[in-house]
C-alpha positions as semicolon CSV with decimal commas, in nm:
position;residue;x (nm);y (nm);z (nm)
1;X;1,389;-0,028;-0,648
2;X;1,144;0,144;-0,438
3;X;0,974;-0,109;-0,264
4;X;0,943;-0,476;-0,416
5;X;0,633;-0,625;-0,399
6;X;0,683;-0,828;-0,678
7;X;0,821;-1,164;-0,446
8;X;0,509;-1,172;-0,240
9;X;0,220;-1,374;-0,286
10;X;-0,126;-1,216;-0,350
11;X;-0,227;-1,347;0,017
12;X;0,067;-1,143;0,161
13;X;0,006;-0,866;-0,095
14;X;-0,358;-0,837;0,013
15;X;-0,281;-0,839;0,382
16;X;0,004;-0,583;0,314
17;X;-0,245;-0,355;0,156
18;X;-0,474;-0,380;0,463
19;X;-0,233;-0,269;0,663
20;X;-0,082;0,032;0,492
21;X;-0,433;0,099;0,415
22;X;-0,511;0,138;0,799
23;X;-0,174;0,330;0,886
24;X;-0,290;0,533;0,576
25;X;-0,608;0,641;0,785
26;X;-0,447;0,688;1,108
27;X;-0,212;0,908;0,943
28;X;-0,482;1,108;0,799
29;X;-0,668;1,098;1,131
30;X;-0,328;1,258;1,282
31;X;-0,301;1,538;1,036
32;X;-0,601;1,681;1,116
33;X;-0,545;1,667;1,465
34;X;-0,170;1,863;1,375
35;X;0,056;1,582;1,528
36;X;0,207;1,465;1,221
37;X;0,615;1,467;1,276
38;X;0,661;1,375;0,868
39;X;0,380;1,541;0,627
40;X;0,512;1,386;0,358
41;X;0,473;1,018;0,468
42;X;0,078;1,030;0,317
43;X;0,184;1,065;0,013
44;X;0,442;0,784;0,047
45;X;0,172;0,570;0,163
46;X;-0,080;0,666;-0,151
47;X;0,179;0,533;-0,350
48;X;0,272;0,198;-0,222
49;X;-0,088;0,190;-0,201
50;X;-0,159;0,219;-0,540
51;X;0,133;-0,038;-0,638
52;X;-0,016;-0,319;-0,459
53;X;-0,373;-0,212;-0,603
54;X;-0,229;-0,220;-0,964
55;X;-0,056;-0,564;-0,851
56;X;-0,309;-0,738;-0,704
57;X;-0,536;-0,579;-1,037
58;X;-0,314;-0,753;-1,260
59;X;-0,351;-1,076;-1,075
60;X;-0,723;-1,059;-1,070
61;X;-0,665;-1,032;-1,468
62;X;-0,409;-1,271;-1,499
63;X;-0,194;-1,053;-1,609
64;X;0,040;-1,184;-1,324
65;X;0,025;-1,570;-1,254
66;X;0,076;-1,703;-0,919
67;X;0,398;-1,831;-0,808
């Protein structure tokens, strides 16, 4: 799978979204400044991004019960 989030807990999920959230910035602050050695890694990032949004979404519904 790509990257499984599912065996974290929505602490570690939350935290983990922080932090890709921040690299995600950085990254974006480095494109602009044209020292990016991998152009494609922002849209990696978006991604996993959004899967730990739509997981940590479905926890706030209860969709997904803690562990």
């Amino acid at each position: 799978m790509k990257d499984s989030f599912n065996d974290l807990t929505y602490n570690e999920l939350v935290e983990k979204r922080e932090e890709l959230s921040k690299k995600y910035l950085d990254l974006r602050i480095s494109n602009v400044m044209g020292h990016v050695e991998n152009p494609l890694e922002r849209r990696i990032l978006k991604r996993k991004i959004a899967r730990l949004n739509t997981i940590v979404h479905e926890y706030a519904l209860g969709i997904r019960k803690s562990k």
